[in-house]
C-alpha positions in Angstrom: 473.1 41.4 96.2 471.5 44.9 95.6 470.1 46.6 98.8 466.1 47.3 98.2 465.2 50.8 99.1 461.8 51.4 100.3 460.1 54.3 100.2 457.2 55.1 102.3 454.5 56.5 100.1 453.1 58.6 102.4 456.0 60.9 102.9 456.3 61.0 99.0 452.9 62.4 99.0 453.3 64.7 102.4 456.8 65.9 100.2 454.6 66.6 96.7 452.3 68.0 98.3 454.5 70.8 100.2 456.6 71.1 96.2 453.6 72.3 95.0 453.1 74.9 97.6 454.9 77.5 95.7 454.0 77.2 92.3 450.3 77.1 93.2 450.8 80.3 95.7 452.8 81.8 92.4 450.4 81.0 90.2 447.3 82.8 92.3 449.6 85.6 92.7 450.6 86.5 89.3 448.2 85.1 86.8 444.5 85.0 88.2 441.9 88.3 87.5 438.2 88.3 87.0 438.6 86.9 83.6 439.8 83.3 85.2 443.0 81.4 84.7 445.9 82.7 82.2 443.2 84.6 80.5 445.1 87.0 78.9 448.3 85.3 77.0 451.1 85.2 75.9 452.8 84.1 79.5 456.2 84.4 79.9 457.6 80.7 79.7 458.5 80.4 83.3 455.1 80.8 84.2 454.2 78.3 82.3 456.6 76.1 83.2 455.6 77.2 87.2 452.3 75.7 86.0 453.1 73.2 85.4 455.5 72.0 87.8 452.9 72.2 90.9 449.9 70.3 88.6 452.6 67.6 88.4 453.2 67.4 91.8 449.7 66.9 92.6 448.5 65.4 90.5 451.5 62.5 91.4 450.3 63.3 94.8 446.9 62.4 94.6 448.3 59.0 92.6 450.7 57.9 95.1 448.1 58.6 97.9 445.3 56.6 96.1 447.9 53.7 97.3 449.2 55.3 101.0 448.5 54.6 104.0 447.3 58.7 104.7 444.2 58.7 106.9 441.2 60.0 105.0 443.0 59.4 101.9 439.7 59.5 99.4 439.3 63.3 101.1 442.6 64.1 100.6 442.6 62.7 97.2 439.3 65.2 96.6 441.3 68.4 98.0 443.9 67.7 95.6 441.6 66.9 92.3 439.7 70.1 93.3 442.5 72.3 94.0 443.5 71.4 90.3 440.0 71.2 88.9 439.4 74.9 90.6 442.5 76.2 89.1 442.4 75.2 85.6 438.9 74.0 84.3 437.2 76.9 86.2 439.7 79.2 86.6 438.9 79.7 90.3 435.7 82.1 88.8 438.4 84.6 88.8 439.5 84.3 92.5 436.0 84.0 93.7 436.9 80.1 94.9 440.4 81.7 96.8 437.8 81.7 99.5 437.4 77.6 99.6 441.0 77.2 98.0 443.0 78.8 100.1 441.4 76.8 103.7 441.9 73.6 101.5 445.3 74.2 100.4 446.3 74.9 104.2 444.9 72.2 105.6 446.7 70.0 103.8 449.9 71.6 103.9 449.7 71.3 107.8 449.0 67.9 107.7 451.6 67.5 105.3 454.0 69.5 108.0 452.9 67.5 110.5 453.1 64.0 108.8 456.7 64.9 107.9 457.8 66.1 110.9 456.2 63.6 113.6 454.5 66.8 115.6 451.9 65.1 117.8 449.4 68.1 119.3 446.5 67.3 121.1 443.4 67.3 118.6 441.1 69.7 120.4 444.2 71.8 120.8 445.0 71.7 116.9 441.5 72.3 115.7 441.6 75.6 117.4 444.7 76.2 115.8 443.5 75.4 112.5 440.6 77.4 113.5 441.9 80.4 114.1 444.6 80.5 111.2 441.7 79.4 108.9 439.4 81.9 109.5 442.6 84.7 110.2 443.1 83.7 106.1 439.8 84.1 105.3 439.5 87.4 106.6 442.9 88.4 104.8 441.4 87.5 102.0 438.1 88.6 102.1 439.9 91.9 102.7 442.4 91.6 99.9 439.3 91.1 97.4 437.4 94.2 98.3 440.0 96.9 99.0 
């Protein structure tokens, strides 16, 4: 009789999620200017390919968590839609929405971090955290964009 394996969704997504932290990081990196998304082809094929790698990894993570048992799933399911949305409809108006992005994008890859690897911090102690890293990125960025 064959073993069934189950898999818990909610790691699946928590594991998609952090796959598609490079690609997406890659892909702000190296082929968004003013002009939007991949606006001035041909790409080299890896890039592409980098594309499209991280859009299938969310997209298949905002699936599988549609079915999870993540808390505040519908809002994580927005995040990822957006993040995607952002990316390739609008071309993130040529980095202008890095600055809503990028605090997206982190918060849920710490939460995906801390879903996978059971850290338990105290909430008030965490939103600081968040806080401060948020707002530390922001700046960075803000910076990066001028100068």
């Amino acid at each position: 009789m064959k073993e069934k394996i189950k898999i818990n969704r909610d790691f699946v997504v928590y594991i998609l999620v952090l796959l598609s932290v490079p690609g997406y990081i890659w892909c702000a990196l190296n082929h968004i200017c003013m002009c939007g998304h991949m606006a001035h082809p041909p790409y080299p094929l890896i890039e592409i390919v980098n594309d499209l790698i991280w859009i299938f990894f969310m997209v298949t993570a905002a699936v599988f968590s549609l079915k999870s048992t993540i808390k505040m799933k519908k809002f994580f399911v927005v995040i990822l839609s957006f993040l995607i949305i952002s990316r390739l409809f609008l071309g993130s108006f040529g980095g202008l929405l890095h600055i809503v992005e990028i605090p997206l994008f982190l918060w849920i890859g710490i939460e995906s971090i801390i879903a996978i690897f059971g850290l338990r911090f105290k909430r008030p102690r965490l939103v600081v955290t968040l806080g401060i890293v948020l707002l530390s990125i922001i700046i960075f960025c803000l910076i990066l964009l001028f100068f």
